[in-house]
C-alpha positions in Angstrom: 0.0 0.0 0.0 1.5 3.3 -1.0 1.9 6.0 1.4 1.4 9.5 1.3 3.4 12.3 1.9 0.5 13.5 4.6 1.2 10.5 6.5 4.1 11.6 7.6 6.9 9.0 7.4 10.5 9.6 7.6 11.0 8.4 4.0 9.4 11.7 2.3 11.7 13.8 4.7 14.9 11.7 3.9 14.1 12.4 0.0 13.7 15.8 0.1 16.8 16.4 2.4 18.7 13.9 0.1 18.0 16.0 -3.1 19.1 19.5 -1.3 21.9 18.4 -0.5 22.9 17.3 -4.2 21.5 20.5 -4.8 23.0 23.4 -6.7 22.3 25.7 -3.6 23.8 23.1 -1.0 26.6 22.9 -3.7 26.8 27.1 -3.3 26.5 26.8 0.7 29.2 24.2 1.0 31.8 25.9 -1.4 31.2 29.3 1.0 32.0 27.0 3.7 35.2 26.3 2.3 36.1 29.8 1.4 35.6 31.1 4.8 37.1 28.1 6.3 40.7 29.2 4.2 40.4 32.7 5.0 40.0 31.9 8.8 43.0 29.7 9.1 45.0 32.2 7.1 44.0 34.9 9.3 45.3 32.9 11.9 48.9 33.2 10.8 48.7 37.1 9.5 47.2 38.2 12.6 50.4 37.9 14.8 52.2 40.1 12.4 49.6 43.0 12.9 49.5 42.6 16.5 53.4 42.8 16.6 53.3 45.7 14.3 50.8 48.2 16.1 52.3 50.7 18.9 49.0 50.9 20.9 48.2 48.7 23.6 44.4 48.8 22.7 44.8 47.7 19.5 48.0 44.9 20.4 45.3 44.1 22.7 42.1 43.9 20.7 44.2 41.8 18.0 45.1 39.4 20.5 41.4 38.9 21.4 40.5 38.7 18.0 43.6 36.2 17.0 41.9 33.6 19.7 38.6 34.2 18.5 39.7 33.3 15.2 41.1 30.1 16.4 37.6 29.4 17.6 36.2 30.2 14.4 38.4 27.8 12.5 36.9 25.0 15.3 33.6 26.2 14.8 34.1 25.6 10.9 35.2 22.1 11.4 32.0 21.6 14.0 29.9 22.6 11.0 31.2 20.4 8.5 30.9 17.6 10.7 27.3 18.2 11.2 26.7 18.3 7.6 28.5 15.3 6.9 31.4 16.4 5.1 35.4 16.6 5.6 36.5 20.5 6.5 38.3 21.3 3.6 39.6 24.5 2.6 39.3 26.0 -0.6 41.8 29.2 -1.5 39.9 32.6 -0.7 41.4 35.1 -3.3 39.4 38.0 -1.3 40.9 37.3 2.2 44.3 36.5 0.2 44.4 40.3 -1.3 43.2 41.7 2.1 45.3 40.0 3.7 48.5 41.4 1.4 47.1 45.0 1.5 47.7 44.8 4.9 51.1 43.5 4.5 51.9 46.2 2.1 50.6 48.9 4.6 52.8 47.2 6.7 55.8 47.7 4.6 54.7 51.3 3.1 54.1 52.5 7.2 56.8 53.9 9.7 57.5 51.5 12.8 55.6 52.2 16.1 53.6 55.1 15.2 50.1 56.3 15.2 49.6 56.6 11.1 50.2 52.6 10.9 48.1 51.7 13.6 45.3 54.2 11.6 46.1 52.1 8.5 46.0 48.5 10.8 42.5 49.1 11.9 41.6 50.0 8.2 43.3 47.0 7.4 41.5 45.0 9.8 38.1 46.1 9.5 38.4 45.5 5.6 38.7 42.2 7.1 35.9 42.4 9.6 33.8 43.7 7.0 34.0 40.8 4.8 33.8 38.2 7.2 30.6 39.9 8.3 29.3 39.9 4.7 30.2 35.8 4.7 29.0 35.2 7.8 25.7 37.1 7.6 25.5 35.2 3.9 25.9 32.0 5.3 23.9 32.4 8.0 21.1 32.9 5.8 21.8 29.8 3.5 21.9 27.7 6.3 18.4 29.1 7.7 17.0 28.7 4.0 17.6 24.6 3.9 16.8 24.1 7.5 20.3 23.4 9.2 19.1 25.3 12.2 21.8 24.0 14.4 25.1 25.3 11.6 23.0 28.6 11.4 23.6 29.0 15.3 26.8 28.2 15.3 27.0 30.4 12.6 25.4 33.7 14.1 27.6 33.4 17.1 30.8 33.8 14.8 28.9 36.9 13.0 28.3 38.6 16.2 32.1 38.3 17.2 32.7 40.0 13.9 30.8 42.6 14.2 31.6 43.0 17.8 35.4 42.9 16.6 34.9 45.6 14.4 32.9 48.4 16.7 35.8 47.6 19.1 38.4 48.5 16.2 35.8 51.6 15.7 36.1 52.7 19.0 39.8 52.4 19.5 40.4 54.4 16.4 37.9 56.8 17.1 39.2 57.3 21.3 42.7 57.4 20.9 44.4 56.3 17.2 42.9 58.9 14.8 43.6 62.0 16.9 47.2 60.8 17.4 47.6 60.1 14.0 46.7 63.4 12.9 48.9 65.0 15.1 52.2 63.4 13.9 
């Protein structure tokens, strides 16, 4: 006797979630996935450079914070591919490469411990932010959209340390780093 797809059995479910994730979008979702996933671990070997570079304690500080945070971002990643099924793998993010490489290049183009180059590090970095925030808040959505409820939390929580990363880089530039800058 056939059943119907009112009659609620797991089998109708199963189907559907089999053909989204074979889907183009899932496809889309999962390739995201991988692009943040590169760009995280990558930020966690230029972020140590920026911290070492800057001359204010606030923003040493605030990169530090940030550089553990993004260690738990890379975990976080990992948590989510597990819960979809699939190995974390990284795939090569050229947006976080060239932010990344501006920065270095301010680095390079910027007098030692002054004011100016911390100006141009929290630039740098909020380029950063701003991106991330833009994946985040993207992926967020995708994951909502086919129902992985559970990824989109884990999700938010790394959107909201973004964007909580870059009003703190907001405020430090706009307290202390701008005036100072202006003045040498």
């Amino acid at each position: 006797m056939p059943t119907s797809k009112s009659a609620g059995n797991g089998n109708t479910r199963k189907s559907t979630s089999d053909k989204m994730e074979h889907s183009k979008f899932h496809e889309l979702f999962l390739e995201e996935l991988e692009d943040i996933y590169w760009a995280e671990k990558n930020l966690v070997k230029a972020l140590p450079k920026m911290q070492n570079a800057a001359s204010s304690d606030d923003l040493r500080n605030c990169i530090a914070d940030h550089l553990e945070q993004t260690k738990g971002h890379v975990t976080r990643l990992e948590q989510v591919f597990e819960l979809l099924g699939k190995k974390a793998r990284a795939k090569k993010c050229e947006a976080m490469e060239g932010l990344i490489a501006e920065a270095q290049e301010l680095l390079g183009d910027t007098e030692e411990d002054t004011a100016v180059r911390d100006a141009g590090i929290i630039i740098s970095s909020q380029k950063v932010e701003h991106y991330e925030i833009a994946a985040y808040g993207s992926l967020c959505t995708l994951a909502n959209t086919m129902g992985h409820t559970d990824v989109a939390k884990i999700l938010e929580q790394t959107l909201q340390e973004e964007k909580n990363a870059d009003s703190l880089l907001t405020e430090i530039a706009e307290s202390t780093v701008n005036e100072a800058a202006l003045a040498e």
